[in-house]
mmCIF file of the N, C-alpha and C atoms, coordinates in Angstrom:
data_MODEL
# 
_entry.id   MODEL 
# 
loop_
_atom_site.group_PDB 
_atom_site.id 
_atom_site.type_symbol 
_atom_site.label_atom_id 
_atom_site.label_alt_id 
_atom_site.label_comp_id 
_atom_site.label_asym_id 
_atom_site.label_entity_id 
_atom_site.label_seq_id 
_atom_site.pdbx_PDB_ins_code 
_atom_site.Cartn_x 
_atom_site.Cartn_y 
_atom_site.Cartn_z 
_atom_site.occupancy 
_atom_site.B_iso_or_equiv 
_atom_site.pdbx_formal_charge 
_atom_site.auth_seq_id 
_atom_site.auth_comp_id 
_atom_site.auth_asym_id 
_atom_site.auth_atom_id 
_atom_site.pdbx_PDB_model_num 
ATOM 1   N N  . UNK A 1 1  ? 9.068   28.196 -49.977 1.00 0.00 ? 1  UNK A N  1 
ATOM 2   C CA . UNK A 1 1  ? 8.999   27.072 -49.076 1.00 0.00 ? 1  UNK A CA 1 
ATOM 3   C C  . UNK A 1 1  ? 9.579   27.496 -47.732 1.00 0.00 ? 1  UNK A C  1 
ATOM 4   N N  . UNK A 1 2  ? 8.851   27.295 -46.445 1.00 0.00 ? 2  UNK A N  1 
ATOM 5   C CA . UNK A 1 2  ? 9.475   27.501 -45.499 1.00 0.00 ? 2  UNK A CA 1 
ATOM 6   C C  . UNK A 1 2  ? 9.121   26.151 -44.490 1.00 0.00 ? 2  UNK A C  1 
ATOM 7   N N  . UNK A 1 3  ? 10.135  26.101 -44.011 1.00 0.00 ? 3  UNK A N  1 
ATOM 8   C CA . UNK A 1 3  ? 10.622  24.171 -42.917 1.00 0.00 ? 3  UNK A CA 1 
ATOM 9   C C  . UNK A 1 3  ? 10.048  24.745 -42.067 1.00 0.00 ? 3  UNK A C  1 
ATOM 10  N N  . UNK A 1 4  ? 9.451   23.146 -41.100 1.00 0.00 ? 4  UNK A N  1 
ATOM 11  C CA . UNK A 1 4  ? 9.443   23.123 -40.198 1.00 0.00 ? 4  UNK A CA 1 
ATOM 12  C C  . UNK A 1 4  ? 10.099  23.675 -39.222 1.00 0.00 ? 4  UNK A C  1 
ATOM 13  N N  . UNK A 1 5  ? 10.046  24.839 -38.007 1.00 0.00 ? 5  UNK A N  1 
ATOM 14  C CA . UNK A 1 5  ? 10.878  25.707 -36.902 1.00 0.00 ? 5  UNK A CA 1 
ATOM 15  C C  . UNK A 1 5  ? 10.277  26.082 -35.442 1.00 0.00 ? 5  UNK A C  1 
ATOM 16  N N  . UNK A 1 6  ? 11.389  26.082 -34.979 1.00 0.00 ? 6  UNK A N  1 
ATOM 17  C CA . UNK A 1 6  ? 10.554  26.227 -33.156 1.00 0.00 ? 6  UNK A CA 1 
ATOM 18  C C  . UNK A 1 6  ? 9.598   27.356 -32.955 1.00 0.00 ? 6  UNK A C  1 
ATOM 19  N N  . UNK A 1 7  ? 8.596   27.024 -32.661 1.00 0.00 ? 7  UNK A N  1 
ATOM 20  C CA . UNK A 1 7  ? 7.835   28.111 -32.466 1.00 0.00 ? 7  UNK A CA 1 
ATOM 21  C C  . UNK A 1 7  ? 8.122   29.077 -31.003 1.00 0.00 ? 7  UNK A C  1 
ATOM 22  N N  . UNK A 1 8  ? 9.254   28.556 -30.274 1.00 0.00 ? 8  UNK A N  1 
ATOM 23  C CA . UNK A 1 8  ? 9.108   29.019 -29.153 1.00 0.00 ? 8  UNK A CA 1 
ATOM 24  C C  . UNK A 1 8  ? 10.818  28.761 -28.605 1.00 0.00 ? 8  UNK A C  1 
ATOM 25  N N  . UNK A 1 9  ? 11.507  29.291 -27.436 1.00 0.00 ? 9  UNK A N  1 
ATOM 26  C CA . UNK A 1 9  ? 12.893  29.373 -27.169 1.00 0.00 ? 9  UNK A CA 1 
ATOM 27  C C  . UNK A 1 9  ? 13.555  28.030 -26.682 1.00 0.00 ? 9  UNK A C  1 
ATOM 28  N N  . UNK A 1 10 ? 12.749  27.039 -26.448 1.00 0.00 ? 10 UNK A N  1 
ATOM 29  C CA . UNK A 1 10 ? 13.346  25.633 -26.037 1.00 0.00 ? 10 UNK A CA 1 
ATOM 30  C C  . UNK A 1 10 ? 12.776  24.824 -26.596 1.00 0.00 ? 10 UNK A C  1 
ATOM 31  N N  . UNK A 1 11 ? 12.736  25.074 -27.957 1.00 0.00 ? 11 UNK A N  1 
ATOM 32  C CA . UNK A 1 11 ? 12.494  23.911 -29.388 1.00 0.00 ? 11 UNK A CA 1 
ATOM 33  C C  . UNK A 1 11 ? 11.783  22.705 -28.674 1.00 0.00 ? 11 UNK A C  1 
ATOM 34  N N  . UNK A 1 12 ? 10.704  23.399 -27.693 1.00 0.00 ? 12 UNK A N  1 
ATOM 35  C CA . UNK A 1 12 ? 9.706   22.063 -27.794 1.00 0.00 ? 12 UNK A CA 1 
ATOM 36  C C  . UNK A 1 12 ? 8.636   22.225 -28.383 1.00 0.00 ? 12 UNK A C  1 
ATOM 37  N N  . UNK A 1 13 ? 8.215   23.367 -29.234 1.00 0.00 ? 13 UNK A N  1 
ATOM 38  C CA . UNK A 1 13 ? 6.784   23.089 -29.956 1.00 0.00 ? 13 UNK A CA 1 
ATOM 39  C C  . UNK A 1 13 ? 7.505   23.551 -31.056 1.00 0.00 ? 13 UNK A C  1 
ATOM 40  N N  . UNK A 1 14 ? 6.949   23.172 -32.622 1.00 0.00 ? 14 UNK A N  1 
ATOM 41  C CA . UNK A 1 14 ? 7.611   23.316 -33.709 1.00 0.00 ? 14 UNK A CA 1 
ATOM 42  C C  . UNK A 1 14 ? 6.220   23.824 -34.250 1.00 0.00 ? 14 UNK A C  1 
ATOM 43  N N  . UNK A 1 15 ? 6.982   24.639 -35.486 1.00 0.00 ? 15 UNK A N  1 
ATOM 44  C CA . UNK A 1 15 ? 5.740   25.717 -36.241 1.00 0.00 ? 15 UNK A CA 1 
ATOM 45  C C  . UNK A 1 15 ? 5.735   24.853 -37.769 1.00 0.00 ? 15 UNK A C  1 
ATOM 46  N N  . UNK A 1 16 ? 4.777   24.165 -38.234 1.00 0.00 ? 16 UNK A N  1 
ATOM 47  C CA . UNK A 1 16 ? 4.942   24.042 -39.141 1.00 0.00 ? 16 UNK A CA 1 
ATOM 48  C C  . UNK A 1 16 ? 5.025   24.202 -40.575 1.00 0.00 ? 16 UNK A C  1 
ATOM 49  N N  . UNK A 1 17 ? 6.232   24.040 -41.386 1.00 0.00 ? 17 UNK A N  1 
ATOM 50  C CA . UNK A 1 17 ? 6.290   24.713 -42.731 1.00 0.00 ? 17 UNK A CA 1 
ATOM 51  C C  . UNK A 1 17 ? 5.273   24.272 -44.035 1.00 0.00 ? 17 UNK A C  1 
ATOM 52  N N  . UNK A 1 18 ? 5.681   24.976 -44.643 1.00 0.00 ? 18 UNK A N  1 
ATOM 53  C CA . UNK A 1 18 ? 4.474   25.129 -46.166 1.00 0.00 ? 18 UNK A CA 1 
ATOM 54  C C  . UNK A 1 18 ? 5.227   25.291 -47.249 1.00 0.00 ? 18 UNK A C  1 
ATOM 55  N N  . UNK A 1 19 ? 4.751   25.069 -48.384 1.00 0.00 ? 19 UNK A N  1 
ATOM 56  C CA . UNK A 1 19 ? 4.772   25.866 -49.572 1.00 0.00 ? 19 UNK A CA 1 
ATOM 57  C C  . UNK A 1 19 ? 4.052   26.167 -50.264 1.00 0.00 ? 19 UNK A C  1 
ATOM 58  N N  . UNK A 1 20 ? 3.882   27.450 -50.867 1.00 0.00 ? 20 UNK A N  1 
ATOM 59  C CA . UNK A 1 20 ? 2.984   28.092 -51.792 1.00 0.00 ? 20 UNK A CA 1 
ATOM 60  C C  . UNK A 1 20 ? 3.146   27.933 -52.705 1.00 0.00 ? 20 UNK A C  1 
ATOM 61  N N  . UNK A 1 21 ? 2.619   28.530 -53.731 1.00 0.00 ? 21 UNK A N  1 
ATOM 62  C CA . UNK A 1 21 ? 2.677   28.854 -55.275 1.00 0.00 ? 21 UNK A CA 1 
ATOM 63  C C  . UNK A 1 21 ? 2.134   29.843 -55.602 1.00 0.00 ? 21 UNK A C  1 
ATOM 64  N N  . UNK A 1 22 ? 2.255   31.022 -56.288 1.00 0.00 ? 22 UNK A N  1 
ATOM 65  C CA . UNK A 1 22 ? 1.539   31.971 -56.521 1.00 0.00 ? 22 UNK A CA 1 
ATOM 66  C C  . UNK A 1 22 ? 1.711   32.598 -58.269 1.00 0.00 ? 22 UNK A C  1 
ATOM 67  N N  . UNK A 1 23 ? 0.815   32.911 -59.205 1.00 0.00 ? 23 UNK A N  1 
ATOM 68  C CA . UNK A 1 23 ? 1.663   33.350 -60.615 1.00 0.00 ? 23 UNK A CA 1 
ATOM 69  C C  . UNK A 1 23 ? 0.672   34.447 -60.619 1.00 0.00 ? 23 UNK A C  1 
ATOM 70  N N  . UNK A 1 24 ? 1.920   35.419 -61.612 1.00 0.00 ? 24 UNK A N  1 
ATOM 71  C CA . UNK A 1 24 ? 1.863   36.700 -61.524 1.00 0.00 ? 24 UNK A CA 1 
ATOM 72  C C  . UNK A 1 24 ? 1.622   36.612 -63.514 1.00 0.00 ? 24 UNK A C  1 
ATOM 73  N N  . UNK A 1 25 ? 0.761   37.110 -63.923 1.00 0.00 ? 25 UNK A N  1 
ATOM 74  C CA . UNK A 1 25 ? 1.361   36.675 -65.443 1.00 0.00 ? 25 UNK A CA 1 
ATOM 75  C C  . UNK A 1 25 ? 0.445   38.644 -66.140 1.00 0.00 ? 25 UNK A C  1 
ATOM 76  N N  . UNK A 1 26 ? 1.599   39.682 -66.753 1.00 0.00 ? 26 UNK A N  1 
ATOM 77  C CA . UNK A 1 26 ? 1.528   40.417 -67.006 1.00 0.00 ? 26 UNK A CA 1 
ATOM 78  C C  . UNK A 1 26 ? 1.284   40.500 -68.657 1.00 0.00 ? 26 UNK A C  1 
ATOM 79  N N  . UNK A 1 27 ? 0.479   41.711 -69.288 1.00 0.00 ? 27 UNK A N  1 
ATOM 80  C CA . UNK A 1 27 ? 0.886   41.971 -70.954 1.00 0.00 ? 27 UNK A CA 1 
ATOM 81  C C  . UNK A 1 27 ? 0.812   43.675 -70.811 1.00 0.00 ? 27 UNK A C  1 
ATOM 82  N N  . UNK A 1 28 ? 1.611   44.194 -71.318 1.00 0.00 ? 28 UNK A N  1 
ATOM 83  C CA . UNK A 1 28 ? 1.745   45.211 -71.691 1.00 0.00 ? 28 UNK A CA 1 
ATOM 84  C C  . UNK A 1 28 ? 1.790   45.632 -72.749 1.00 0.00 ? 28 UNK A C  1 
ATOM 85  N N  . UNK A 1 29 ? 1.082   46.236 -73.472 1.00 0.00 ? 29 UNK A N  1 
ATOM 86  C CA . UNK A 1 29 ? 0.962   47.339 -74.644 1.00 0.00 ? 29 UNK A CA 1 
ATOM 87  C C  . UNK A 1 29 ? 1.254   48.580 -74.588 1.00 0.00 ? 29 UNK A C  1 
ATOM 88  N N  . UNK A 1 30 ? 1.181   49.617 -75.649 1.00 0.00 ? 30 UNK A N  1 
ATOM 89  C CA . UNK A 1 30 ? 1.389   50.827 -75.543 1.00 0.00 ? 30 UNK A CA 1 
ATOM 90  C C  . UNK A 1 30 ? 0.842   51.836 -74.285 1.00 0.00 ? 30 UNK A C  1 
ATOM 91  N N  . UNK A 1 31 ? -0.138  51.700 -74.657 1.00 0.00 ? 31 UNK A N  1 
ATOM 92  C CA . UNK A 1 31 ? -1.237  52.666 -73.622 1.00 0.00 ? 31 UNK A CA 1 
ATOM 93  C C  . UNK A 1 31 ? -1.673  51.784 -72.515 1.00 0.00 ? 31 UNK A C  1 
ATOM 94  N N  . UNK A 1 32 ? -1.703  50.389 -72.354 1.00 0.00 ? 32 UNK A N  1 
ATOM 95  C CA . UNK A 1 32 ? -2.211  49.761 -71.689 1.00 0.00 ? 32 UNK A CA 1 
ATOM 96  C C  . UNK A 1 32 ? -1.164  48.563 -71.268 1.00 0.00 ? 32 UNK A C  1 
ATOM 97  N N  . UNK A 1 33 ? -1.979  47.879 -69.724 1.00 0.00 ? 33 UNK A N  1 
ATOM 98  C CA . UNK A 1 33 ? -1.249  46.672 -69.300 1.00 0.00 ? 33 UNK A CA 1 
ATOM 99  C C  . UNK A 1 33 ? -2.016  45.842 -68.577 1.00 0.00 ? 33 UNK A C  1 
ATOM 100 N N  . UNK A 1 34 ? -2.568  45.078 -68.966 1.00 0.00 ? 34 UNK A N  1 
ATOM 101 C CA . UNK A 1 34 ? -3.613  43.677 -68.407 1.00 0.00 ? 34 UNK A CA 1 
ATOM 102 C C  . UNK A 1 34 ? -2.675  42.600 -67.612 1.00 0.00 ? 34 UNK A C  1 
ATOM 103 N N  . UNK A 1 35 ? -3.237  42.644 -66.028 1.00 0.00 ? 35 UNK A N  1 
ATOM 104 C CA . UNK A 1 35 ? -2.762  41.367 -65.695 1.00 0.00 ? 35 UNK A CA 1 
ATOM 105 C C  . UNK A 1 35 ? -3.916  40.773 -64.651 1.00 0.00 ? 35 UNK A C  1 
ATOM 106 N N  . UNK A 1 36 ? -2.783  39.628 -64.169 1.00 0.00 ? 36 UNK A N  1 
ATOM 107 C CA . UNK A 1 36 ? -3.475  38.290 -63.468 1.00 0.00 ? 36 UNK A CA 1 
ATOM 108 C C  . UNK A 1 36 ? -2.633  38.210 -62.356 1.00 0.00 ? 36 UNK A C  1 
ATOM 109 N N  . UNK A 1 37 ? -3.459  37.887 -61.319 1.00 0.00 ? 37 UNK A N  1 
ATOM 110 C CA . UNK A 1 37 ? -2.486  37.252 -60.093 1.00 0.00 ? 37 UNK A CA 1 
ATOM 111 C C  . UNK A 1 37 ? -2.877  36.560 -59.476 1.00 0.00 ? 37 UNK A C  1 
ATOM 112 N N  . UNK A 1 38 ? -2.899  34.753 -59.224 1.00 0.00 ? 38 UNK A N  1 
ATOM 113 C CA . UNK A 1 38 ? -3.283  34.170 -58.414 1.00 0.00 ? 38 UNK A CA 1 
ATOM 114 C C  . UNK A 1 38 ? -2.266  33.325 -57.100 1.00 0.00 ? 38 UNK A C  1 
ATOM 115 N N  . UNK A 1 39 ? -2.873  34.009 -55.941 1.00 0.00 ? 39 UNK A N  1 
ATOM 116 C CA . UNK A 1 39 ? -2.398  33.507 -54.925 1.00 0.00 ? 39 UNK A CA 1 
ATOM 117 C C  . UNK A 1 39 ? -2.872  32.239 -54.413 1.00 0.00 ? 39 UNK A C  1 
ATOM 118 N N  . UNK A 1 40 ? -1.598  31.602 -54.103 1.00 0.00 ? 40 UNK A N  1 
ATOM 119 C CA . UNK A 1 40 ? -1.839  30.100 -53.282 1.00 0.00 ? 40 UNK A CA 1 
ATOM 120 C C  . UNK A 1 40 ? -2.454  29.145 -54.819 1.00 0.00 ? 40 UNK A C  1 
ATOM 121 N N  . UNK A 1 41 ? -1.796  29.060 -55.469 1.00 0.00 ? 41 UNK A N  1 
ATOM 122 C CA . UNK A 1 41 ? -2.416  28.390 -56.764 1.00 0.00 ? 41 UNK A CA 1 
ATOM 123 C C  . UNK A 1 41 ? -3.486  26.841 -56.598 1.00 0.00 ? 41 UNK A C  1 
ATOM 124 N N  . UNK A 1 42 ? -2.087  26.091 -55.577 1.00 0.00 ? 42 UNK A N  1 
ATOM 125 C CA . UNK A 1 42 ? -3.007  24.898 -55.787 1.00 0.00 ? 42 UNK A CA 1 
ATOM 126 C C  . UNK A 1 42 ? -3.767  24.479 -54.187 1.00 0.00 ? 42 UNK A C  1 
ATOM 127 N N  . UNK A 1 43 ? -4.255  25.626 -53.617 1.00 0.00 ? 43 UNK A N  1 
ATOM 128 C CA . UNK A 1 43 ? -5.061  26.237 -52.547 1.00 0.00 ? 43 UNK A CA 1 
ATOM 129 C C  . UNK A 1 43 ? -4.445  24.928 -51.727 1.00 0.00 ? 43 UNK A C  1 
ATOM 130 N N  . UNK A 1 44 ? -3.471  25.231 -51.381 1.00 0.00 ? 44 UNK A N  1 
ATOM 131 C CA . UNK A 1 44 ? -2.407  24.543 -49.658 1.00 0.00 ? 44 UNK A CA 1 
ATOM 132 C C  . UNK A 1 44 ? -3.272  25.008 -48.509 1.00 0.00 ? 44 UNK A C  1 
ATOM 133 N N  . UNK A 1 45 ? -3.609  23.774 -47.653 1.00 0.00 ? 45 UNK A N  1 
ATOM 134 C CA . UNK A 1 45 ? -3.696  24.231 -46.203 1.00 0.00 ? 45 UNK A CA 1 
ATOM 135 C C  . UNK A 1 45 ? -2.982  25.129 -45.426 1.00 0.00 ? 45 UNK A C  1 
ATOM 136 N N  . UNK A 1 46 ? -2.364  26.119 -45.152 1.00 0.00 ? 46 UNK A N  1 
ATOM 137 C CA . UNK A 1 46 ? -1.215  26.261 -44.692 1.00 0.00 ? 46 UNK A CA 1 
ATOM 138 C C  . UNK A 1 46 ? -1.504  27.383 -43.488 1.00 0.00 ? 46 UNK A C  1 
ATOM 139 N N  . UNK A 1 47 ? -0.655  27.729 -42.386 1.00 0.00 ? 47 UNK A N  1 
ATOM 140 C CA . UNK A 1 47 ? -0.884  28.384 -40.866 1.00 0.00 ? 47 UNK A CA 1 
ATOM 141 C C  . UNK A 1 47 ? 0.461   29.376 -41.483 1.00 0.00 ? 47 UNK A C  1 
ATOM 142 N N  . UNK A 1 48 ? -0.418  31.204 -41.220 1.00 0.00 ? 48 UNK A N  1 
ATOM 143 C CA . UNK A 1 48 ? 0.482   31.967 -41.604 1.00 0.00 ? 48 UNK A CA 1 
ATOM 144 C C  . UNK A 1 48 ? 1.336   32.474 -40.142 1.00 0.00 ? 48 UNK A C  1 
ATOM 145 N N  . UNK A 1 49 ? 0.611   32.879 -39.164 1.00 0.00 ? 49 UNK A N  1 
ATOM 146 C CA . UNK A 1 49 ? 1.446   33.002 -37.728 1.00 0.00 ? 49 UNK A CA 1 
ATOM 147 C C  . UNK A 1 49 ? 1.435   32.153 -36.993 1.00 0.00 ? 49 UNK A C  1 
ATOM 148 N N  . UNK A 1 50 ? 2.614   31.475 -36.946 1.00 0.00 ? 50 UNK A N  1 
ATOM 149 C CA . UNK A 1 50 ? 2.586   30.528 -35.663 1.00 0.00 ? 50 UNK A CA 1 
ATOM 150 C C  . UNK A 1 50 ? 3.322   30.932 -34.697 1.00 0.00 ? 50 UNK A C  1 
ATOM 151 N N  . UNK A 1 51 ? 3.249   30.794 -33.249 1.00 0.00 ? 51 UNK A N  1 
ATOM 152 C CA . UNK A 1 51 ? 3.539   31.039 -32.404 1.00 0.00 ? 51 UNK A CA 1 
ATOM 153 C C  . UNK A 1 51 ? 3.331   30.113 -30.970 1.00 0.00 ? 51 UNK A C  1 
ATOM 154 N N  . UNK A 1 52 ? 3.873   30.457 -29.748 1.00 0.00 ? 52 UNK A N  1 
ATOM 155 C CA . UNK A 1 52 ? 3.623   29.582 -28.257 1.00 0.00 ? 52 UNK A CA 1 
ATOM 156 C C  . UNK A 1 52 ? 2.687   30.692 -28.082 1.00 0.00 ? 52 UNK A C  1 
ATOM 157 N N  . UNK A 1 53 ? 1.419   29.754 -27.373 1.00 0.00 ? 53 UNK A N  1 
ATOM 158 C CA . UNK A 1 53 ? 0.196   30.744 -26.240 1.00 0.00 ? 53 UNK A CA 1 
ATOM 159 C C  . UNK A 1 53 ? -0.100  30.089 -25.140 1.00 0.00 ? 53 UNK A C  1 
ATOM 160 N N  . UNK A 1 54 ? -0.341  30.121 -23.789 1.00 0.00 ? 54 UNK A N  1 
ATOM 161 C CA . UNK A 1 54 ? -0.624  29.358 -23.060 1.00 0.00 ? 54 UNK A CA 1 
ATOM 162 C C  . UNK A 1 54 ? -1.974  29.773 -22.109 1.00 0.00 ? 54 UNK A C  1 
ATOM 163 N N  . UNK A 1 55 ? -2.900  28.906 -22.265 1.00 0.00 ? 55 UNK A N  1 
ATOM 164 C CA . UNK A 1 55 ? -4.285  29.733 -22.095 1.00 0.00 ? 55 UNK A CA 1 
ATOM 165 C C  . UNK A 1 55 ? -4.541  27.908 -20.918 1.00 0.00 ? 55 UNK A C  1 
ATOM 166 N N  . UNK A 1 56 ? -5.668  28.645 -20.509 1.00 0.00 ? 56 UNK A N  1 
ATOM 167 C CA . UNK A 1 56 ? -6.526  27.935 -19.159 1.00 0.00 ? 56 UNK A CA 1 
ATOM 168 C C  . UNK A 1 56 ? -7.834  28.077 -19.410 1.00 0.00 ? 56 UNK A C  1 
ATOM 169 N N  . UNK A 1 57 ? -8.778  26.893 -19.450 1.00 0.00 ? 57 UNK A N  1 
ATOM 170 C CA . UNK A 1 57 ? -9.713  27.254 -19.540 1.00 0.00 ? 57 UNK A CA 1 
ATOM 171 C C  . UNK A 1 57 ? -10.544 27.094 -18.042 1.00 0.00 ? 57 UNK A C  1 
ATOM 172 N N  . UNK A 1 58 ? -11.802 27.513 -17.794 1.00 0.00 ? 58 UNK A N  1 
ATOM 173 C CA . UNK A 1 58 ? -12.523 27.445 -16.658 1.00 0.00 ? 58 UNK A CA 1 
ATOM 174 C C  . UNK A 1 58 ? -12.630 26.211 -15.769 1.00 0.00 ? 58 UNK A C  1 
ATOM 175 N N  . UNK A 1 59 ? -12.306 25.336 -16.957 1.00 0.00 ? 59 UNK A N  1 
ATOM 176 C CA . UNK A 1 59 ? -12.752 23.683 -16.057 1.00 0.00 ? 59 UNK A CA 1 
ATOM 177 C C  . UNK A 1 59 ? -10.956 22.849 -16.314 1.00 0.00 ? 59 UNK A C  1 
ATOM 178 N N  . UNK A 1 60 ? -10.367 23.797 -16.611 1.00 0.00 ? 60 UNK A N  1 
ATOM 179 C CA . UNK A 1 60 ? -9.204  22.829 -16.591 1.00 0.00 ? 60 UNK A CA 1 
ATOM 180 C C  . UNK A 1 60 ? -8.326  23.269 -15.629 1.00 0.00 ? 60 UNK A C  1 
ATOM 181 N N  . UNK A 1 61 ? -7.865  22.749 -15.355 1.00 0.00 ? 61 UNK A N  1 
ATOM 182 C CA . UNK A 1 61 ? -6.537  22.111 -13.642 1.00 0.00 ? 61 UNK A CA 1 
ATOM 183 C C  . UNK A 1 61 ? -5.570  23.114 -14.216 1.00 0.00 ? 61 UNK A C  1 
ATOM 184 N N  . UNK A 1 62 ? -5.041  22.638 -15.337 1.00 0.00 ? 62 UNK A N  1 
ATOM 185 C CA . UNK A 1 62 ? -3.676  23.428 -15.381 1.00 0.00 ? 62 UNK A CA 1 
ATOM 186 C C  . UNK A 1 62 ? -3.476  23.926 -16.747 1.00 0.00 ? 62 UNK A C  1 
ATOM 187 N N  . UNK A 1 63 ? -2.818  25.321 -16.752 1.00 0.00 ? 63 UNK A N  1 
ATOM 188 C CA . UNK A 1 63 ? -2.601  26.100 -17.530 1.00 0.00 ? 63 UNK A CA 1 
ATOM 189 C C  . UNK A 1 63 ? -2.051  25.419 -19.193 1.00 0.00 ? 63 UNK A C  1 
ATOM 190 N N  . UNK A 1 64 ? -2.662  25.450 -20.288 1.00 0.00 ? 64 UNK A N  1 
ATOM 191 C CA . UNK A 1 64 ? -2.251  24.415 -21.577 1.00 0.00 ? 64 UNK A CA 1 
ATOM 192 C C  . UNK A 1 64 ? -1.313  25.351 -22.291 1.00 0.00 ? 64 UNK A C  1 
ATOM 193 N N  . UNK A 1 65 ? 0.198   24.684 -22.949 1.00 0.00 ? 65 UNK A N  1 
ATOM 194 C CA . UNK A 1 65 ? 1.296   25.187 -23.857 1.00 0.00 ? 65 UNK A CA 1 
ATOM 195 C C  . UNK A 1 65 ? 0.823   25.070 -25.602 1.00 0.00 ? 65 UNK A C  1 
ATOM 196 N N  . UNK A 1 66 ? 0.590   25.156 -25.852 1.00 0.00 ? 66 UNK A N  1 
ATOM 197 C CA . UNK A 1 66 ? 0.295   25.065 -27.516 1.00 0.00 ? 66 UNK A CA 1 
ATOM 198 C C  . UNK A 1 66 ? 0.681   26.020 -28.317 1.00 0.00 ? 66 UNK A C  1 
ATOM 199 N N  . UNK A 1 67 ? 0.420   25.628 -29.845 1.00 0.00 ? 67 UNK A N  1 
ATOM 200 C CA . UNK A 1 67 ? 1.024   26.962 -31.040 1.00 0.00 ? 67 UNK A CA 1 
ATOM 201 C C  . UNK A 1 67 ? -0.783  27.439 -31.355 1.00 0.00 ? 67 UNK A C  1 
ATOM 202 N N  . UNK A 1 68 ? -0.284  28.585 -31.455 1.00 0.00 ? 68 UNK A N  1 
ATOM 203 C CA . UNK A 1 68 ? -1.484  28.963 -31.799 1.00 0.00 ? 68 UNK A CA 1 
ATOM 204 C C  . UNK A 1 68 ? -1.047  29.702 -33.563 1.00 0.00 ? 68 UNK A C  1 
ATOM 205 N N  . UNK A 1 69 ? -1.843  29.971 -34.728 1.00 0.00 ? 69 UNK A N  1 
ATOM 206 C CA . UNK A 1 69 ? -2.170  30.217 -35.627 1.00 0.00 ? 69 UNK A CA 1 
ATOM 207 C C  . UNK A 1 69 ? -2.829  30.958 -36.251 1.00 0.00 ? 69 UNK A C  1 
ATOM 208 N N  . UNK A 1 70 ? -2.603  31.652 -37.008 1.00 0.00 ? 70 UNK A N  1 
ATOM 209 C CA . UNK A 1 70 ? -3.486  32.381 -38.137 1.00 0.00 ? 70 UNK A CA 1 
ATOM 210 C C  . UNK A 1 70 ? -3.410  31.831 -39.531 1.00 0.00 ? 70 UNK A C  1 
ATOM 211 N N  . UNK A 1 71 ? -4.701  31.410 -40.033 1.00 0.00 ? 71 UNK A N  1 
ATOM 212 C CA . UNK A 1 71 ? -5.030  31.012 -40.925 1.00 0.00 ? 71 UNK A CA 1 
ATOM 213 C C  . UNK A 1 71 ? -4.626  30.999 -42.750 1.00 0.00 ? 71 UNK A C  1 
ATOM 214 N N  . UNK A 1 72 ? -3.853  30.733 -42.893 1.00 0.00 ? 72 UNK A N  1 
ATOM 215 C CA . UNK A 1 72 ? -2.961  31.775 -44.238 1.00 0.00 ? 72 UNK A CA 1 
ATOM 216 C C  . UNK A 1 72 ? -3.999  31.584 -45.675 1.00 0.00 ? 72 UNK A C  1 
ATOM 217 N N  . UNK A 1 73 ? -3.931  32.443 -46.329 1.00 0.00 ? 73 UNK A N  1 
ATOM 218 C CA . UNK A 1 73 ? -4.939  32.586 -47.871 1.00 0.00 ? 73 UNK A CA 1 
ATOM 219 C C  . UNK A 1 73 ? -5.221  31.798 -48.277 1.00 0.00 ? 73 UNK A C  1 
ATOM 220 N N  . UNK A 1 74 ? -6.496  31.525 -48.638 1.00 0.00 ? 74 UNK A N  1 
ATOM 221 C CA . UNK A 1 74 ? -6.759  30.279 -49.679 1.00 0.00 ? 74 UNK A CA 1 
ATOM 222 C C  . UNK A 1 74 ? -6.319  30.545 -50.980 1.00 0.00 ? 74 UNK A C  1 
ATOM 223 N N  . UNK A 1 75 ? -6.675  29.884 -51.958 1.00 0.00 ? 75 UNK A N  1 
ATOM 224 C CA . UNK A 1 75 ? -6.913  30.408 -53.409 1.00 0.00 ? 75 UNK A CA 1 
ATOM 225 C C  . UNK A 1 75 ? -7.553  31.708 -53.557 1.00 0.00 ? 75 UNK A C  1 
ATOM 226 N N  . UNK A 1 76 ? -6.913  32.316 -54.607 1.00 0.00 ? 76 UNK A N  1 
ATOM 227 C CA . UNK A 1 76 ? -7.250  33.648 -54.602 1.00 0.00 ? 76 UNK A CA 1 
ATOM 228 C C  . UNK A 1 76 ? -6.779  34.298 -56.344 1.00 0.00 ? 76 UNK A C  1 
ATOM 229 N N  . UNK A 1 77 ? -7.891  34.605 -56.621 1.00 0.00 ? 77 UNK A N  1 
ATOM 230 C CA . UNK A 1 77 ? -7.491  35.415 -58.270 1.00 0.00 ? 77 UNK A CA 1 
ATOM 231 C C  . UNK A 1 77 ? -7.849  37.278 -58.007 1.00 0.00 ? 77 UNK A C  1 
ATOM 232 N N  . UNK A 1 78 ? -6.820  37.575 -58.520 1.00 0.00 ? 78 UNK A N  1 
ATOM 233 C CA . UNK A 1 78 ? -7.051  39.238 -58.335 1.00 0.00 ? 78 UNK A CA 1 
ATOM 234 C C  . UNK A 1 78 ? -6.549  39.316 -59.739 1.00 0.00 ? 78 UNK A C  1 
# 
């Protein structure tokens, strides 16, 4: 689980937190070892980099402050 935190040095944009779930479930035998791993179990929305970016677009007046994001794993079986 990670909280809600400033994404930036004067705690005016906040990054928001998540929690995952992920299970790891192993068998081992002599010669052998079968496993499972599923990430993000009960497939959470969740933003893996958050950060401040401040971008302008062509038709806008003034330069925009926002968090920008990377998308974090969906559900996932390996």
């Amino acid at each position: 689980m990670l909280k809600d935190r400033s994404a930036n040095s004067d705690n005016s944009l906040i990054a928001r937190g998540y929690l995952l779930d992920d299970l790891t479930v192993n068998y081992t035998k002599m010669r052998f070892e079968i496993g499972l791993e599923i990430q993000n179990l009960f497939n959470a929305k969740w933003q893996d980099a958050q950060y401040q970016v401040t971008s302008k677009r062509k038709n806008e007046p003034v330069p925009v402050v926002d968090v920008s994001f990377t998308p974090g794993i969906p559900f996932f079986a390996n």
